[in-house]
C-alpha positions in Angstrom: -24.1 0.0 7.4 -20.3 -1.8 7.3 -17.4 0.5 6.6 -17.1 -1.5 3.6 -20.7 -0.1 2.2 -19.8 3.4 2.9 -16.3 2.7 0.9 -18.7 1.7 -1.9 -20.9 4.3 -1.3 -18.0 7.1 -1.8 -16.5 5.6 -4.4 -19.4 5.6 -6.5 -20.1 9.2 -5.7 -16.4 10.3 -6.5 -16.7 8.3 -9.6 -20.2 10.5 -10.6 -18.4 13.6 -9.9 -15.8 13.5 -12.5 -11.9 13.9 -12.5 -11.9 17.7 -11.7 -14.7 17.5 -8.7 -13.1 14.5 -7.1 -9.7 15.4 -6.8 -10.4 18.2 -5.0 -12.0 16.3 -2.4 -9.5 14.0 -2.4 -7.2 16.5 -1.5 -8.7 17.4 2.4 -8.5 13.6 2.8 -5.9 12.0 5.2 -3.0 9.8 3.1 -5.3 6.1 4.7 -8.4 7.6 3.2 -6.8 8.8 -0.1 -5.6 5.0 0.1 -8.6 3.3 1.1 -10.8 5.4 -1.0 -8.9 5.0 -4.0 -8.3 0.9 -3.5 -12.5 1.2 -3.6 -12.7 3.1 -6.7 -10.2 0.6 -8.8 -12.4 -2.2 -7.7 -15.6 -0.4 -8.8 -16.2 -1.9 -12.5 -20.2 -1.7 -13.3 -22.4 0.1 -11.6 -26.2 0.5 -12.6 -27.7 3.7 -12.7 -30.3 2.8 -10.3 -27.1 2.6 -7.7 -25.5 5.8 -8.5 -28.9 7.6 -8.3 -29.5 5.9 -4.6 -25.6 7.1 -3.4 -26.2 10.4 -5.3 -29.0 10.7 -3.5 -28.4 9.5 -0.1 -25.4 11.7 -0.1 -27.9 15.2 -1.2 -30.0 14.1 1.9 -26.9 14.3 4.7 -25.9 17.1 2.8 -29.0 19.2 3.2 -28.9 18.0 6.7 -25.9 19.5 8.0 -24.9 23.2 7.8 -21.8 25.1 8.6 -21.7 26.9 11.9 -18.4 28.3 12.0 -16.0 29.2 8.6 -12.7 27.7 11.0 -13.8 25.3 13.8 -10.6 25.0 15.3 -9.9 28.7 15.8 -13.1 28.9 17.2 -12.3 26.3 20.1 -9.2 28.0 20.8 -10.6 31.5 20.6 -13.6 30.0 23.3 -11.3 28.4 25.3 -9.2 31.6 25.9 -11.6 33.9 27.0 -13.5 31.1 29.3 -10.3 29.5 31.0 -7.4 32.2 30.3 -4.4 31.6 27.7 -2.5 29.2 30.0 -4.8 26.9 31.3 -6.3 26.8 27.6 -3.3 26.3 26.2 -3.3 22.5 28.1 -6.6 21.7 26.6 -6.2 23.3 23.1 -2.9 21.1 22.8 -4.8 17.7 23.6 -8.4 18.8 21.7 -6.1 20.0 18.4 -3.0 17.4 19.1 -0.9 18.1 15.8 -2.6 20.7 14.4 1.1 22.6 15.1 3.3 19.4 13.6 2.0 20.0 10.0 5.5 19.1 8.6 5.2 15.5 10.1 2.0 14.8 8.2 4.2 14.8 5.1 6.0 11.8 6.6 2.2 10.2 7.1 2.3 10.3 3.0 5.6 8.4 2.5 6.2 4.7 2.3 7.5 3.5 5.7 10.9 2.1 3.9 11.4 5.5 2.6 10.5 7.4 6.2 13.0 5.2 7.8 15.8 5.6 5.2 15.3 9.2 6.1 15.7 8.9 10.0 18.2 6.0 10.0 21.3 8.3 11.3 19.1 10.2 13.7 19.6 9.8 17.2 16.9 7.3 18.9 15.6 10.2 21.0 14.7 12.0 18.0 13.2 9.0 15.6 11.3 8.0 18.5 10.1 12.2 18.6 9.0 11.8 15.2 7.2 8.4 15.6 4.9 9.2 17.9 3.5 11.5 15.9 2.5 8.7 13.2 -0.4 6.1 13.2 0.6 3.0 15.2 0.7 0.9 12.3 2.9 3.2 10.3 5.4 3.5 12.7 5.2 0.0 13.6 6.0 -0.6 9.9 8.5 1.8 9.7 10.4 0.1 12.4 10.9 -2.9 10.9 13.3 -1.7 8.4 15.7 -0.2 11.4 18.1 -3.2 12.5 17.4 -4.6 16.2 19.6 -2.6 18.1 18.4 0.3 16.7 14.5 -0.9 16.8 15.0 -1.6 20.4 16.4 1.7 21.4 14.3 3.7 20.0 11.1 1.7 21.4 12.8 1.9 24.8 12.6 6.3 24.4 9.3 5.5 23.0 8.1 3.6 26.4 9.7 5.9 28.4 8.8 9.9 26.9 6.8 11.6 29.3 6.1 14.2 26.5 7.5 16.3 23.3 9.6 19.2 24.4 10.0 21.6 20.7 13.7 21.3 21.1 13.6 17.8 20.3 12.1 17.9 16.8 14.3 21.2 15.8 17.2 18.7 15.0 15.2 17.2 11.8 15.0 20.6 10.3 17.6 20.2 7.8 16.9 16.5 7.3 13.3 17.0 6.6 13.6 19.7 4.7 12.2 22.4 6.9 8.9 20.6 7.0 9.4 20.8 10.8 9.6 24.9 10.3 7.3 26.6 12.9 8.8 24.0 15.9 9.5 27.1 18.3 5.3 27.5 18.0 4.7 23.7 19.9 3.8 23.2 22.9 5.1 19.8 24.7 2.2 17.0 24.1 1.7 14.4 26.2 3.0 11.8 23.8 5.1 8.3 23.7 5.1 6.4 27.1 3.9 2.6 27.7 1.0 2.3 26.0 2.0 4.2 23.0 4.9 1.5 23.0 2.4 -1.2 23.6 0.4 0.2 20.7 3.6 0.0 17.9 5.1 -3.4 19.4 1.3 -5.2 18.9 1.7 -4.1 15.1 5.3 -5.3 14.8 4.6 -9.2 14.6 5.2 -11.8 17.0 8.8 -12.2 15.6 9.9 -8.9 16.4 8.1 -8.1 19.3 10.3 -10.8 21.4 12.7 -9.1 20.8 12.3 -5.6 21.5 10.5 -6.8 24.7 13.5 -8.6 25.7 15.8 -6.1 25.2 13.0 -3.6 27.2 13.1 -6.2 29.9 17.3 -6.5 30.3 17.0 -2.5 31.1 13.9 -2.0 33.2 11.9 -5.2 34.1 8.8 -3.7 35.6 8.5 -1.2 32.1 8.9 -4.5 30.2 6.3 -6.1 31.9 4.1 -2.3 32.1 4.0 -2.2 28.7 3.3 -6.2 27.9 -0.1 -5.2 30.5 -1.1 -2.6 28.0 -0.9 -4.7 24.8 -3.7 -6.6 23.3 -2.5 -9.2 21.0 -4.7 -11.0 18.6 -5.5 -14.3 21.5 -6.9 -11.5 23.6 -10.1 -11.1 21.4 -11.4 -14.0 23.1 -11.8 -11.9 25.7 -14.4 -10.0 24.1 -18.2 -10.9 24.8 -20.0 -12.4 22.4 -21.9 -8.9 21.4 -18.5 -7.6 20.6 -17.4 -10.6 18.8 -20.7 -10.2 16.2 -20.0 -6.6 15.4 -16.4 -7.5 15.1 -17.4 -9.9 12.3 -19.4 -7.6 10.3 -16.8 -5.6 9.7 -14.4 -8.1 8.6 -14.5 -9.5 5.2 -14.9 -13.7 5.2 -11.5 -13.9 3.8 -9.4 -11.5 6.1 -11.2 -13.9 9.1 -10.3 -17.2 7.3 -6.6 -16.6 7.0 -6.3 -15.2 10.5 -8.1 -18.2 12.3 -5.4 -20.7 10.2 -2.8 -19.6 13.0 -5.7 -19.4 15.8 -5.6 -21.2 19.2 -8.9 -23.7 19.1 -11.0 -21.6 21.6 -10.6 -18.6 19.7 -11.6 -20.1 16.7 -15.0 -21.4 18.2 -15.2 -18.3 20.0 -15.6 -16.9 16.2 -17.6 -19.6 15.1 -20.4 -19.5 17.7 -21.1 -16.5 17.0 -21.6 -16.9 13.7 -24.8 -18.6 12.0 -24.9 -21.9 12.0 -24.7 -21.6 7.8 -21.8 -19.4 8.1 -20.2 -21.5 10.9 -20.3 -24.6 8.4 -18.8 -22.3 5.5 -16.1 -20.9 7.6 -15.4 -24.5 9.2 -14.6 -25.8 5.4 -12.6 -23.2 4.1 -11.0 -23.7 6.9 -10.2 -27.6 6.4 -9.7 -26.7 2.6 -7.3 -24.2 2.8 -3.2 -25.6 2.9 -0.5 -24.1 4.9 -0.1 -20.7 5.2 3.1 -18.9 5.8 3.4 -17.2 9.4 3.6 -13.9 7.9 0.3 -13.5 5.9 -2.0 -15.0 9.0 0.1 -12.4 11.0 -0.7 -9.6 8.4 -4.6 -10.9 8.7 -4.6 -11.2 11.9 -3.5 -8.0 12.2 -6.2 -6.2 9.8 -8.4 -7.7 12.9 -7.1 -6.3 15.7 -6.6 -2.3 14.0 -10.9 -3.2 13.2 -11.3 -3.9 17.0 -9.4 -1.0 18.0 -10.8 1.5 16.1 -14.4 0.2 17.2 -12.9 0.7 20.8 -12.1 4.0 20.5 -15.4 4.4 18.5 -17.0 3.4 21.7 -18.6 0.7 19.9 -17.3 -2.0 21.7 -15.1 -2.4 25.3 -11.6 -4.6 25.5 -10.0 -5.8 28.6 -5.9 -5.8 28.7 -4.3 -7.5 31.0 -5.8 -10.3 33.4 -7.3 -10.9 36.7 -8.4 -7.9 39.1 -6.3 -5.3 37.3 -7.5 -5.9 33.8 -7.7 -2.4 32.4 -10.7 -1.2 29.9 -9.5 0.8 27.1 
């Protein structure tokens, strides 16, 4: 099943819930699933009953299926954790297995519109913005940096490349700013946040535009954390370096549209790379939408292209599929 059918599946079950029910759920969802979710719902119009009574349905079977084990799971981990290894040695793991479960007050950011967040940072020191960005998604941050001027934008990605880890000092200073969302800070334990591929990671999403120039700017400081950090990026040309396997469950979970727009600003080879692994039907489709389809301003293939890469990604770190960074002997799998 595509993560499209399970966005229709949910939204048809929220919808057969009823105002009251649904919000609630909505509320333990994260600020992209309140968003995706509720983009799903608006585009549900009819439904027959037949379909509500298959979700309903499907969704009673899982339910039945599953059974809670412990009332809190994450004070069960660290509670285990601190009898088997010893408060200090668990503390290590507890941080990576339940990474921002202490930085509550940044989720709030993870709600705001990225013009808004970086309004709010602006007059921060570097040190600090780049603190509170790598706390974010990739693309949010990404996005949120486009609304700082260069100079700015390149000196906070150069703190961002270079962090070895959060110390709680450093967030303390956005107290006020924040409005004590950041409370609790003294509680945090450093995280091994930021460094190069974290940067690699925000510059990928920042279009090709402005990544030029925060790698440039990278580059005229350190060279060789310029060119670490261009090893660890995976631009949209690099799908062609995914096997053919890949490239099929890539395409079923991108719509038709999302692909047809990205492959306008495509090299050739990547573009057949897509289209021989599609069928032969659906190769001839794609090929004259394609031809039929006018110029397309840089900045919406860009945004398509990028829809892309975040679906290859997250099936990497799903395990579903393997991508190679970088070139030659070194290449690294992520």
């Amino acid at each position: 099943m595509s993560q499209t059918d399970g966005l229709e599946d949910a939204a048809i079950l929220m919808m057969s819930l009823g105002e009251a029910e649904a919000s609630e759920v909505f509320k333990h969802l994260s600020p992209k699933e309140v968003q995706k979710l509720g983009e799903a719902i608006a585009k549900t119009k009819t439904i027959t009953r037949e379909r509500v009574i298959e979700v309903v349905d499907k969704f009673t079977g899982i339910a039945a299926a599953q059974s809670l084990l412990v009332s809190n799971s994450g004070d069960y981990v660290r509670s285990v954790l601190r009898r088997a290894l010893g408060d200090d040695k668990a503390a290590l793991l507890i941080d990576r297995i339940l990474q921002g479960g202490d930085v509550s007050g940044i989720e709030s950011l993870k709600w705001m519109e990225p013009a808004s967040v970086a309004e709010l940072l602006r007059n921060e020191h570097p040190q600090i913005i780049a603190a509170i960005l790598v706390h974010l998604d990739f693309d949010q941050a990404a996005d949120i940096l486009k609304f700082f001027n260069e100079r700015q934008r390149n000196e906070v990605m150069l703190r961002v490349a270079t962090m070895e880890g959060i110390q709680p000092s450093a967030l303390k200073d956005l107290n006020e700013v924040l409005f004590k969302v950041l409370a609790g800070g003294d509680k945090m334990r450093k995280s091994s946040l930021g460094g190069v591929k974290t940067a690699a990671e925000m510059i990928n999403l920042m279009g090709t535009a402005i990544e030029g120039t925060v790698i440039e700017s990278i580059r005229n400081h350190d060279a060789d954390l310029a060119q670490k950090i261009m090893d660890k990026m995976f631009v949209f040309d690099d799908v062609i370096k995914l096997d053919d396997k890949s490239i099929q469950t890539v395409l079923k979970e991108v719509s038709s549209d999302v692909l047809i727009v990205a492959l306008k600003g495509a090299q050739p080879e990547l573009k057949e790379k897509f289209l021989s692994n599609m069928s032969t039907r659906a190769a001839e489709s794609l090929r004259e939408d394609l031809e039929s389809r006018g110029p397309m301003r840089l900045s919406e293939v860009e945004a398509q292209q990028k829809e892309i890469l975040k679906t290859v990604r997250r099936l990497a770190d799903e395990g579903v599929i393997v991508i190679v960074i970088g070139g030659g002997a070194d290449d690294a799998m992520v």
